[in-house]
matplotlib code that plots the C-alpha trace (Angstrom):
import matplotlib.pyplot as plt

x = [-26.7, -29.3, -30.6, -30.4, -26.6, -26.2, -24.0, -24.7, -21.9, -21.6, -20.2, -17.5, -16.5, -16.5, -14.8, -12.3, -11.4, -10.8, -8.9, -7.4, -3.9, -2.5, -4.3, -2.2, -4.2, -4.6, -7.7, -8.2, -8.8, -12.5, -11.2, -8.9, -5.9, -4.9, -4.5, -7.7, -6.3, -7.9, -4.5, -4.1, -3.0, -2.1, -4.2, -2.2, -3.5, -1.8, -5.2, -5.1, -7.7, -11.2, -14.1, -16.1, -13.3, -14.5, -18.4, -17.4, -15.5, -18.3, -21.1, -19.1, -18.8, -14.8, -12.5, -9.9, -6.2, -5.2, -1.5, -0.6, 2.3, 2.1, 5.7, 6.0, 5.4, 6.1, 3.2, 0.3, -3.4, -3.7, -2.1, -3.7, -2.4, -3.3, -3.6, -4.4, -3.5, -4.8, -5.8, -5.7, -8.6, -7.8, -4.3, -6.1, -8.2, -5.7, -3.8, -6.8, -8.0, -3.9, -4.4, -7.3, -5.2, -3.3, -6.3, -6.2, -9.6, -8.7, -11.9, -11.6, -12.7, -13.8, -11.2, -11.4, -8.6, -8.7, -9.0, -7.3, -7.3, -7.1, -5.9, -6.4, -4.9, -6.2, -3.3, -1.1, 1.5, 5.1, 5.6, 8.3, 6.6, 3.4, 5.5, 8.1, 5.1, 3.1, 6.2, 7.0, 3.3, 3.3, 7.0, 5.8, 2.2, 4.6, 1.8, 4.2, 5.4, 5.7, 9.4, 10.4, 12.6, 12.4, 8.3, 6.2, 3.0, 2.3, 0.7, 2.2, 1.6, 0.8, 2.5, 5.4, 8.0, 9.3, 9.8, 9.3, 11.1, 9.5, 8.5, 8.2, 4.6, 4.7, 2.4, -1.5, -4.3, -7.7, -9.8, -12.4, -16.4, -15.4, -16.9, -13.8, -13.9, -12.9, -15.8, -18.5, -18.7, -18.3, -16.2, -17.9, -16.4, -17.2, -19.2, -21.9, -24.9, -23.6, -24.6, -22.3, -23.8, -23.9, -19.9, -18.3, -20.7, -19.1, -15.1, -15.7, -16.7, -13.3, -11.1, -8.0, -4.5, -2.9, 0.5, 1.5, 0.1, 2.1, 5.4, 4.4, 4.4, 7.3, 9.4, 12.5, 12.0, 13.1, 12.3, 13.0, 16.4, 15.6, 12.7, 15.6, 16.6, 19.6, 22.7, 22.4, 24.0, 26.1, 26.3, 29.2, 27.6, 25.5, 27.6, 25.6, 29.3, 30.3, 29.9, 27.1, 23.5, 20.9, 17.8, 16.5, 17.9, 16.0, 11.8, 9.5, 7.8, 8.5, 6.0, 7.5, 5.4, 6.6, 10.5, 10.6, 9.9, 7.2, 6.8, 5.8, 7.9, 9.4, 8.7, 5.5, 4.9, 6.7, 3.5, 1.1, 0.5, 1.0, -1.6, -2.0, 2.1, 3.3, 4.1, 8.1, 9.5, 13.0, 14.3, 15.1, 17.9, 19.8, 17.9, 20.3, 17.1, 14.4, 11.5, 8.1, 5.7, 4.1, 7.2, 8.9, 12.5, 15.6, 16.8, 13.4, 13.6, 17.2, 16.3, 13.5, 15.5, 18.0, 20.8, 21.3, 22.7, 26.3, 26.9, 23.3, 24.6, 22.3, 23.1]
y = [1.7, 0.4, -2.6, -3.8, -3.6, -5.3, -8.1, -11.7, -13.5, -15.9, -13.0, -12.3, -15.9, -15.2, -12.4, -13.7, -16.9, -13.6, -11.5, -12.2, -13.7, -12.8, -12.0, -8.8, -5.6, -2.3, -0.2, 3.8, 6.2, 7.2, 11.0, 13.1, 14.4, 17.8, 18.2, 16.2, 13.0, 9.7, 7.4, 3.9, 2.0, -1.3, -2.4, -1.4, -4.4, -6.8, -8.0, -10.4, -10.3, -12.1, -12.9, -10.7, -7.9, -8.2, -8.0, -4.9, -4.0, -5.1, -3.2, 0.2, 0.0, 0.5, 0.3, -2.4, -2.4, -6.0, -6.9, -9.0, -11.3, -13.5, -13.6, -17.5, -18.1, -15.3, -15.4, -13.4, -14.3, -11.3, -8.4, -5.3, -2.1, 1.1, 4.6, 7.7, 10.0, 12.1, 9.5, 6.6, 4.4, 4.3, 3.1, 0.5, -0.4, -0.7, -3.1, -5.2, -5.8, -6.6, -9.0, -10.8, -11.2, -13.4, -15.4, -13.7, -11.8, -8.5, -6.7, -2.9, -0.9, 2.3, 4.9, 8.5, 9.8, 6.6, 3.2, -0.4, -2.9, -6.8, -10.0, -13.6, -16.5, -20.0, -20.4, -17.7, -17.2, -16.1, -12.3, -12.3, -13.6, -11.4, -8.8, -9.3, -10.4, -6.9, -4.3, -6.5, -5.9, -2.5, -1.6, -3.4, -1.0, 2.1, 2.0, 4.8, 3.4, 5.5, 5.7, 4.6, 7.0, 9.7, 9.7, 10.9, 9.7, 6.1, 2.6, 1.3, -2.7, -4.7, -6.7, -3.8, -6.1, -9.4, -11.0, -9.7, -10.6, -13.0, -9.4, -7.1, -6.3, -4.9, -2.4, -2.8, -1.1, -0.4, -3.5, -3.6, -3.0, -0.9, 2.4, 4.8, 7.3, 10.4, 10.3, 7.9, 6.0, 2.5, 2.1, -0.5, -3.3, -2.2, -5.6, -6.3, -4.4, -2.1, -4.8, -6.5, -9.9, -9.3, -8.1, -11.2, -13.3, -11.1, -11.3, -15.2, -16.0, -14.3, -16.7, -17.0, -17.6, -20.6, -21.7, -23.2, -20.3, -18.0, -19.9, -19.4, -15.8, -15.1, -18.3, -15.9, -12.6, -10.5, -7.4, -4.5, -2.8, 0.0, -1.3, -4.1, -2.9, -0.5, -2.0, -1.1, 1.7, 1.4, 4.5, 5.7, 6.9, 9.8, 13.2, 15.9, 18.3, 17.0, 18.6, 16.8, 17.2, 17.9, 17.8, 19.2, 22.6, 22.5, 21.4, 22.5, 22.7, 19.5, 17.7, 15.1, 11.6, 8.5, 8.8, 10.7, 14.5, 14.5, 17.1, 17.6, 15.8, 17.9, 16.0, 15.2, 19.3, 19.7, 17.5, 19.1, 16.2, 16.0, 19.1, 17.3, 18.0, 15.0, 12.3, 12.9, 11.2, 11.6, 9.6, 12.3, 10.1, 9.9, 12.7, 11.4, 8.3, 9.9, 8.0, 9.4, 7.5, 8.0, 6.4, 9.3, 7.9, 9.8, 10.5, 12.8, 14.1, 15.6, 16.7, 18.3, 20.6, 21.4, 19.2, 16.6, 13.1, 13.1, 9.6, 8.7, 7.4, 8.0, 10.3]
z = [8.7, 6.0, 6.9, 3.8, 4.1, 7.5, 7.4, 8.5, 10.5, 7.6, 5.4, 7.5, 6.9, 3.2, 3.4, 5.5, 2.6, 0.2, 2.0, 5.1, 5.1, 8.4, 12.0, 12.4, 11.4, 11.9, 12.5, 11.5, 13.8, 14.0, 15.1, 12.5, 13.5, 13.9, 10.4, 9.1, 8.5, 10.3, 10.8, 10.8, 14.2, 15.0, 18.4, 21.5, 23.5, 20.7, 19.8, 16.4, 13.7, 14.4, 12.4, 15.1, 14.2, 10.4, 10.7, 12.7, 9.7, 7.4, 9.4, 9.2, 12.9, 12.6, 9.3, 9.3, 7.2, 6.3, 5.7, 2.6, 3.7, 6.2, 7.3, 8.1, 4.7, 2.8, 0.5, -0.6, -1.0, -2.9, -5.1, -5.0, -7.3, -5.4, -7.6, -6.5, -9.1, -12.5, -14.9, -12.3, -13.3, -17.1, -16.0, -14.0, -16.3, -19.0, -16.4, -15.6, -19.6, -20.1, -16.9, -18.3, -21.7, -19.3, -18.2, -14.7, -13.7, -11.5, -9.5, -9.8, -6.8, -6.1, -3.9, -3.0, -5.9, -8.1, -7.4, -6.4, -8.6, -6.6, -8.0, -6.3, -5.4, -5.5, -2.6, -1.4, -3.9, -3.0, -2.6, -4.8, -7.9, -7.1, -7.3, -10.4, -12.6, -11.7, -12.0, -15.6, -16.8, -15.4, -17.3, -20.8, -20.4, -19.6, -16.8, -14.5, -11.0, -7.9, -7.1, -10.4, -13.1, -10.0, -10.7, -7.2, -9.1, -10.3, -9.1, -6.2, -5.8, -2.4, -1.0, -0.5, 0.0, -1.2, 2.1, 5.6, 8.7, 11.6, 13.7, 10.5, 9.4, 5.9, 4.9, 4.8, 3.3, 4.0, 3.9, 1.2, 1.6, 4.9, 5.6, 5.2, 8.3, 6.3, 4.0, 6.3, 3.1, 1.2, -1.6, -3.9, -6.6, -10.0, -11.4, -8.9, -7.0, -4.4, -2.1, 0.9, -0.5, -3.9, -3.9, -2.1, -4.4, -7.2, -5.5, -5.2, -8.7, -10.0, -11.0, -9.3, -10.1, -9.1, -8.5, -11.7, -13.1, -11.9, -11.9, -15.8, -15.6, -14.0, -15.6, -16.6, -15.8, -12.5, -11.0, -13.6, -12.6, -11.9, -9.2, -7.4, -3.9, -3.4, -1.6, 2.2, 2.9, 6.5, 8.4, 10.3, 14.0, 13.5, 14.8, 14.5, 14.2, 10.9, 7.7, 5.6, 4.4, 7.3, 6.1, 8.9, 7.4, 4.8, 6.4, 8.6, 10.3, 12.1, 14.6, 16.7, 17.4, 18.0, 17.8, 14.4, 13.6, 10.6, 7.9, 4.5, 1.5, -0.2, -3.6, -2.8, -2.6, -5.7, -7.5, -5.3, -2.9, 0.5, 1.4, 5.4, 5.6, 7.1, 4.5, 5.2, 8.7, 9.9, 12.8, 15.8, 16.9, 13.4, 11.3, 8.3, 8.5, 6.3, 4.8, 2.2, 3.6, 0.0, -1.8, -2.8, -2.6, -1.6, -4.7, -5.4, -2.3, -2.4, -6.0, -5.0, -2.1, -5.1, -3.2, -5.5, -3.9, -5.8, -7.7, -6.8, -3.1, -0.2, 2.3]

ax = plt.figure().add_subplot(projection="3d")
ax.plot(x, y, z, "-o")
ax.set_aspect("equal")
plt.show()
């Protein structure tokens, strides 16, 4: 590593008051996979998150994921907007100068396809609002949504979820200013010298949002429809003799890891995603429990086979 770059303990402090809002993590693998791709794990030994664990993170020594909710509270100390597709950054971009419109200064970094766009608090904010105020400005931009209208290609916003269970975890994402181990390379805040010290000075002069603030922006709206949760569908027990959609008929090749066989997505292929050919898992128990872990929904998928869900009710 350049010197020049090495991290003091007392950034990891910093960085910790930005970003860190829950001592879960997860940490990539340093190897690739089979197919190429360097996962992300959650410790076995149970291990939580320690200032240590970031200067690790910040001296490229391993990469780190950080989780937005913390599930006692169910709020966020940040929102960050993740794209990865053609004209990503100017969709970003037009996001961040609609943000600042709104008084709220968003930081635009650097990815491998596009960029993430982050937003902070002053004090962790509820998931919720994070969430409805970001899908409303996203809708009103015509800023495209992954999931949303049947699209495979769009923003998708962290936190994931409104509300987590006591046990549930979420979903993270890479922690910022790591070394990423595909590419053995930072990915830097627009803004400020592509400097450790220089970016958390940068990240801590933003101005962040605070709670009355926020209550402002989302004082009556709600999540767009078509973006609110589907009713939970109840599934008789799984038999694999009766007559319904398999779509194990209709993949493959499957691996099996960790309880669930893993392909490619079907729709994901159909937009020329998914090269590694594992973003689709199904559960080998009850293969009618089928999940893009790139947010194609159901819908797309069964479109995509040319076995449309009749009525629009998962199967």
């Amino acid at each position: 590593m350049n010197k020049s770059n090495a991290a003091r303990p007392g950034l990891a402090d910093r960085y910790w008051r930005v970003f860190v809002n829950r001592l879960a993590y997860t940490v990539q693998s340093a190897k690739p996979g089979r197919n190429g791709k360097h996962y992300y794990y959650k410790p076995k030994d149970g291990r939580r998150l320690t200032r240590e664990t970031v200067l690790q993170h910040l001296n490229g020594q391993i990469t780190i994921g950080i989780y937005p909710i913390n599930p006692e509270t169910q709020r966020s100390k940040w929102v960050a907007i993740d794209a990865d597709y053609g004209n990503a950054v100017d969709d970003l971009l037009k996001l961040q100068w609609e943000l600042l419109r709104d008084g709220v200064e968003a930081a635009l970094e650097k990815s491998r396809r596009g960029g993430h766009l982050w937003i902070f608090a002053e004090e962790p904010l509820l998931a919720r609002d994070c969430r409805v105020y970001i899908y409303n400005l996203a809708t009103r931009l015509k800023v495209p949504v992954r999931g949303g209208a049947g699209l495979a290609e769009g923003i998708e916003v962290f936190p994931r979820q409104d509300e987590l269970g006591e046990t549930q975890f979420g979903n993270a994402l890479r922690g910022p200013l790591g070394v990423h181990r595909a590419v053995g390379r930072r990915f830097w805040f627009y803004g400020a010298d592509y400097r450790l010290e220089a970016q958390l000075e940068y990240l801590e002069r933003l101005k962040k949002i605070t709670q009355d603030e926020m209550s402002r922006f989302v004082k009556g709206r709600s999540m767009p429809e078509e973006f609110q949760p589907k009713p939970k569908i109840v599934l008789p027990p799984y038999d694999p003799t009766r007559n319904e959609f398999r779509i194990l008929d209709h993949v493959g090749p499957v691996q099996r890891r960790s309880g669930n066989y893993w392909t490619r997505c079907p729709s994901c292929a159909g937009q020329g995603r998914d090269r590694s050919g594992d973003n689709l898992a199904i559960c080998v128990a009850d293969p009618r429990k089928y999940k893009c872990w790139a947010g194609c929904t159901k819908e797309m998928i069964r479109a995509a086979l040319g076995c449309p869900i009749p009525n629009r009710i998962a199967s």
